[in-house]
Each structure stands twice: as C-alpha cells, then as structure tokens.
C-alpha positions as CSV (number, residue, x, y, z in Angstrom):
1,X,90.2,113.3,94.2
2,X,94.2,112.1,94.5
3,X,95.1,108.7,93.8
4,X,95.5,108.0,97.1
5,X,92.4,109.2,97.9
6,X,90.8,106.5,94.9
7,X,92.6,103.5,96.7
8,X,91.5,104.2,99.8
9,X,87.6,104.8,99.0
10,X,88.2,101.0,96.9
11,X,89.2,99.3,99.8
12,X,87.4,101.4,102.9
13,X,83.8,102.3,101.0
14,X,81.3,102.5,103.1
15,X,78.8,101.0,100.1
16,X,79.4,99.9,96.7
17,X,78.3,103.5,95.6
18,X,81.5,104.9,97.5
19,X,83.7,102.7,95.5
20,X,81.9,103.8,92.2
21,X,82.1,107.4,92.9
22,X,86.0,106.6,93.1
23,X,86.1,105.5,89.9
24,X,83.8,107.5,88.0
25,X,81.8,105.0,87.2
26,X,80.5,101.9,88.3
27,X,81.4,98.3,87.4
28,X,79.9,95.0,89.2
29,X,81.5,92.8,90.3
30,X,80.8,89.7,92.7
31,X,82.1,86.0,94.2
32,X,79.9,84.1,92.1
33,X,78.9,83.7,88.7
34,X,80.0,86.0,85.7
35,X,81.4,88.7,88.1
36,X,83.0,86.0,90.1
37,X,86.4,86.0,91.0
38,X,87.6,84.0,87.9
39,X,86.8,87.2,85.5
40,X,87.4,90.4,87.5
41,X,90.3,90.9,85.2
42,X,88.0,90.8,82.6
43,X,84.9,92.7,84.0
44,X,87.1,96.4,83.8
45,X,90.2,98.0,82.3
46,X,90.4,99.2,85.9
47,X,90.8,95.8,87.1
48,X,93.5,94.4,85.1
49,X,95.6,93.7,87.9
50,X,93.4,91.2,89.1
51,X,94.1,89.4,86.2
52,X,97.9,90.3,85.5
53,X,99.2,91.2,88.7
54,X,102.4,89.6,90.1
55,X,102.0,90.2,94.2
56,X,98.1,89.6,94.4
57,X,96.1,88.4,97.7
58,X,95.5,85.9,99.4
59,X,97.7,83.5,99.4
60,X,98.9,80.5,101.4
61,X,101.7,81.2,103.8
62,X,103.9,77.5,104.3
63,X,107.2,76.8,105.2
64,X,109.0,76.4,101.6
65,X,107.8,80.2,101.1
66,X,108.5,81.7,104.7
67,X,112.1,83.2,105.8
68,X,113.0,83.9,109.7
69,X,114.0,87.6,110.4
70,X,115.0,87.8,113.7
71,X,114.9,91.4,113.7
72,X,111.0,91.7,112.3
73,X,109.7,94.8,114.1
74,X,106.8,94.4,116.4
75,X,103.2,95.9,115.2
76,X,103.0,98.5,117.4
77,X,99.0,98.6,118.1
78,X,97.3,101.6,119.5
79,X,93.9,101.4,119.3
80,X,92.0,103.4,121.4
81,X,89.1,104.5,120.0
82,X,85.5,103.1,119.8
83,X,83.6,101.5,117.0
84,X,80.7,103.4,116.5
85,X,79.0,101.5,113.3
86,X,78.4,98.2,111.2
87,X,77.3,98.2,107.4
88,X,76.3,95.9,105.4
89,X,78.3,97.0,101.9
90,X,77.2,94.6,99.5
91,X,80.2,92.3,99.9
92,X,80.6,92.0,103.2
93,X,80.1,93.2,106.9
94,X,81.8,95.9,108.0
95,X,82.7,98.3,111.3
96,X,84.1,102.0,111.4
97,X,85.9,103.1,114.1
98,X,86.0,106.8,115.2
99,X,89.2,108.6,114.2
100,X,92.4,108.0,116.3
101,X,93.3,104.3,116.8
102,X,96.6,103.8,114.6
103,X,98.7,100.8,114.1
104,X,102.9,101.7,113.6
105,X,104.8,99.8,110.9
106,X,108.4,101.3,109.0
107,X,108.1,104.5,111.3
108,X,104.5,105.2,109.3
109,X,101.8,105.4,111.8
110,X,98.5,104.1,109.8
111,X,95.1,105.1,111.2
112,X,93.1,102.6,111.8
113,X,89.9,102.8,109.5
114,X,87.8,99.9,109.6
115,X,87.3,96.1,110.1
116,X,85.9,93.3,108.1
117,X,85.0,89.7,107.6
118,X,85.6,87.3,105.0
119,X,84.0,83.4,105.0
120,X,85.9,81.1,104.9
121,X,89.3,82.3,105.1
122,X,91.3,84.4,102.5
123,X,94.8,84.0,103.5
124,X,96.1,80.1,104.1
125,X,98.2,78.8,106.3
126,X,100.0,75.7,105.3
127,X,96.9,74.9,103.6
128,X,94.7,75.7,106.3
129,X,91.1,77.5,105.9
130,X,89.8,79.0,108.6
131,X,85.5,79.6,109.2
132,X,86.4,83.3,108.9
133,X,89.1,85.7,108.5
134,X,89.1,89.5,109.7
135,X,90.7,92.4,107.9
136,X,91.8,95.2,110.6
137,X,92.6,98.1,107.2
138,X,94.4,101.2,107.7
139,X,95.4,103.7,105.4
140,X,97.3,107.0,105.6
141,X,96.3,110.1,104.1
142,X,98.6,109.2,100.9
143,X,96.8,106.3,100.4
144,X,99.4,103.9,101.8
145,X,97.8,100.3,102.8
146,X,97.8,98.0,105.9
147,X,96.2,95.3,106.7
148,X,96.0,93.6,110.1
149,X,94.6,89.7,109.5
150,X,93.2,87.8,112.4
151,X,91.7,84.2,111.7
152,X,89.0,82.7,113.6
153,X,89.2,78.9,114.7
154,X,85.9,77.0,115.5
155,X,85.6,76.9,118.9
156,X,83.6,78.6,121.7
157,X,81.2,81.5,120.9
158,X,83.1,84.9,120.4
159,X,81.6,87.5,122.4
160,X,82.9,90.3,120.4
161,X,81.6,88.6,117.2
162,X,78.2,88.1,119.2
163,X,77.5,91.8,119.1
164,X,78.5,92.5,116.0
165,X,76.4,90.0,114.4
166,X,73.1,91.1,116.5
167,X,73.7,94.6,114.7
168,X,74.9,93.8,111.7
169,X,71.9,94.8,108.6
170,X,70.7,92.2,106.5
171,X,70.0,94.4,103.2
172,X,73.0,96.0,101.1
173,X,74.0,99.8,101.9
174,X,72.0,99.5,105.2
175,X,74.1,100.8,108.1
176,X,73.4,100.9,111.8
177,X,74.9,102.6,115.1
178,X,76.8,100.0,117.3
179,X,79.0,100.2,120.3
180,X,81.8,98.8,121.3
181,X,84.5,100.2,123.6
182,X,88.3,100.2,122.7
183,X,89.3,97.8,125.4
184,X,86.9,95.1,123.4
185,X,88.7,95.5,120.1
186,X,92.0,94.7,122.0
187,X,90.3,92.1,123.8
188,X,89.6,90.4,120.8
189,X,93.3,90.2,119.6
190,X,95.9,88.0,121.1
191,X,98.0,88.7,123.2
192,X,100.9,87.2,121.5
193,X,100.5,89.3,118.1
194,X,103.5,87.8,116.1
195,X,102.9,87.3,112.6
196,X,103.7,86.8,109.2
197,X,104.5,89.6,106.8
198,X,104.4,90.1,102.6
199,X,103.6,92.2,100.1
200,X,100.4,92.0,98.3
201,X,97.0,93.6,97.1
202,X,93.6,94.2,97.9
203,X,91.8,91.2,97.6
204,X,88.8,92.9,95.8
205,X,88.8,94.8,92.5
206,X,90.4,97.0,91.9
207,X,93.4,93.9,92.8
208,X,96.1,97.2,93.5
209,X,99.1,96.0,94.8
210,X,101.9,97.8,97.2
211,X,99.5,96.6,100.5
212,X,101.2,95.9,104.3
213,X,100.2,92.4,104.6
214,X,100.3,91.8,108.5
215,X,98.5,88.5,109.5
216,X,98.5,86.7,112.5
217,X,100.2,84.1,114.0
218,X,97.8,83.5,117.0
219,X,94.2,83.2,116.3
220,X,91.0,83.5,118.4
221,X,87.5,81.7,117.8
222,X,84.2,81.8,116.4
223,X,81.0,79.2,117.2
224,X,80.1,77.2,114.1
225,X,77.1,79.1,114.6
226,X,78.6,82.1,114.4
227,X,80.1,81.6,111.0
228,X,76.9,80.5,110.2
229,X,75.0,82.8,110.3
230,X,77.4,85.4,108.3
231,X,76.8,82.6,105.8
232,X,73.5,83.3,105.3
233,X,73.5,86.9,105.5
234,X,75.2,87.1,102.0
235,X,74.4,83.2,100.8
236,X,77.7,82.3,99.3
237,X,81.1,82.3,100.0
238,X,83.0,86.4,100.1
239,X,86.6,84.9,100.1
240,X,88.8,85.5,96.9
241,X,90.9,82.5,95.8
242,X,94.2,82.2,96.7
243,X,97.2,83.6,94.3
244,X,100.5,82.5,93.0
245,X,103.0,83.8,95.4
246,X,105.6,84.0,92.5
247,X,108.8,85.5,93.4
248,X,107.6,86.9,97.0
249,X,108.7,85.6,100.4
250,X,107.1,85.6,103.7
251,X,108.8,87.3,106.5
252,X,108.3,85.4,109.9
C-alpha cells in the first residue's frame, strides 16, 4: 500500500480497523481522557505531528488572520452521485457516496468520498462554535486532500440531517444501507458557496498536514434536537481543539 493510499484509508476508514490496517498496527486514540486530544502526540510515533505540526486543524478563521483575493477560484461542485450508506466508525457518523461526484480545485478534480459530522464545531469563525460542523472529504488517487466544511446554525429541523440520523447505527463498526439522491446532497449546500480557504491537516491522528481546507461562508441549520441526539450517540464531544494558526493566512 502507497503513501497515498495510507492517508487516505486515515482520514476515509470506514471503521477504526481500516485505519489500523493502514498503519500496521493499531493505536487508540479518543476525545476524552488519556487518549484525548491533549496527548495524541504522545499516544504514537505516528502521531507526532499532532503534537509538533505547524499548519494543524481546526482553527478559528477572524479578520486579523484573513486576506481578500479577489481572484479566489470558485469550488466547482459536481456531485451527482447517490449516498448509498451511514456507519457508525467509532468516532463519528459517517456517509459513503457511490463513485463519481467530484469537487474541482487548482485544475485537480477530487472525487468526492464521503461526509461527516463533528459536535460542536471544529473550525471557528471569529470565535464562533457552531452545534455541528460537516466534513464533505475528497481525496485523489495520490492521496491528495480536500475538505469541504459546512456549519450548521440552530434553527429549524434539517431534513437532510433527519434521514441521516433515523439510519445512522448506534454501536461502533455497524454500517447500514441509506438513500439519498444527489439532488438532496446539493440541496443541503447553499447556494452562495463562497468560502474561506487555508492550509491545514486532518483533524484526527494521524494530524498529516498538506489538506485543501475549503469551508463555508454560508451555513444551513440543524434543530437543537437534532444535535442532540448525535450527542448522545457517542456521549461526549468528537471536535478536536482549535490550533495555533502560526504563520498561515486565510484566503477569503
């Protein structure tokens, strides 16, 4: 298995056995306690970067770290395939699409491979947590990274969320068939898809940096019920802290 291949099974695993087959072997880790965010660094050699990396994720996006480019390419979206299944992977709640959808960044056309949830929010901005945060990840065949954030605002009840949630297995590495059509998924963006751009990492071990950062101006919203219950499912928290933003700007 290439490199690429090993990044892209970290971040896209359909269970937590997927991500220690990448590896080779398998080390724990978690949001609270000893194999809490605070010591991933600590938990593996392989995780070093969580600890000593300079462009890590999340981070809080505000205006003394933002600079206008008024030439920032549009996101060209093309997603037009179906989602055919949620998993629960230990960490978080997760649906696979079926091959085809794509997102176009720098001329690189990234499949689309699967979404995810994170409570509350991961990414900031100016200051702002959100009830939940989703992570639209796509990854090329090289193992190149993009991630497509969209926050969710409390607000009314979010249809798309709705079914998800109905389906969504309670116990870890449980997976079940789901369906929902293409024109959903696009539903469930905004319209108005201008966002913020930087470079960072994956914001679970293995921490590996050199990842499209592509979140979301425009939000849409979730029922405080809603975030809720995703609550419950996993009984704590599955956000990682935010990071020092360092030298990095934001691109708006």
């Amino acid at each position: 298995m290439n490199v690429g291949r090993i990044l892209v099974n970290t971040l896209v695993a359909i269970s937590l056995s997927s991500v220690l087959s990448a590896s080779g072997h398998g080390t724990h880790w978690g949001y609270t306690g000893h194999e809490g965010p605070q010591n991933w660094g600590s938990l593996s050699a392989d995780y070093g970067l969580c600890k000593s990396g300079k462009s890590q994720s999340p981070i809080n996006i505000t205006s003394s770290v933002t600079v206008e480019a008024g030439d920032l390419e549009k996101i060209v979206f093309d997603y037009n395939t179906d989602i055919s299944s949620v998993i629960n992977n230990g960490h978080t709640v997760q649906v696979n699409f079926d091959e085809g959808s794509t997102i176009m960044v720098d001329n690189i056309k990234f499949p689309l491979v699967q979404f995810h949830f994170h409570t509350p929010s991961e990414n900031q901005i100016e200051g702002k947590k959100f009830p939940l945060e989703g992570h639209f990840v796509h990854a090329t065949k090289d193992g190149s990274l993009a991630v497509v954030a969209l926050m969710f605002e409390d607000g009314a009840e979010n249809p798309f969320i709705k079914k998800v949630w109905t389906k969504m297995p309670h116990d870890a590495g449980k997976k079940e068939s789901l369906s929902i059509s293409a024109n959903e998924v696009n539903a469930l963006l905004p319209q108005d898809k201008s966002y913020y751009r930087f470079n960072g990492s994956l914001t679970t071990p293995p921490c590996s940096e050199g990842v499209r950062w592509l979140v979301l101006k425009n939000y849409t919203t979730i029922s405080k019920e809603q975030t809720k219950e995703f609550l419950e499912l996993f009984h704590h928290a599955n956000n990682r802290p935010i990071q020092s933003i360092n030298a990095r700007k934001v691109i708006k």
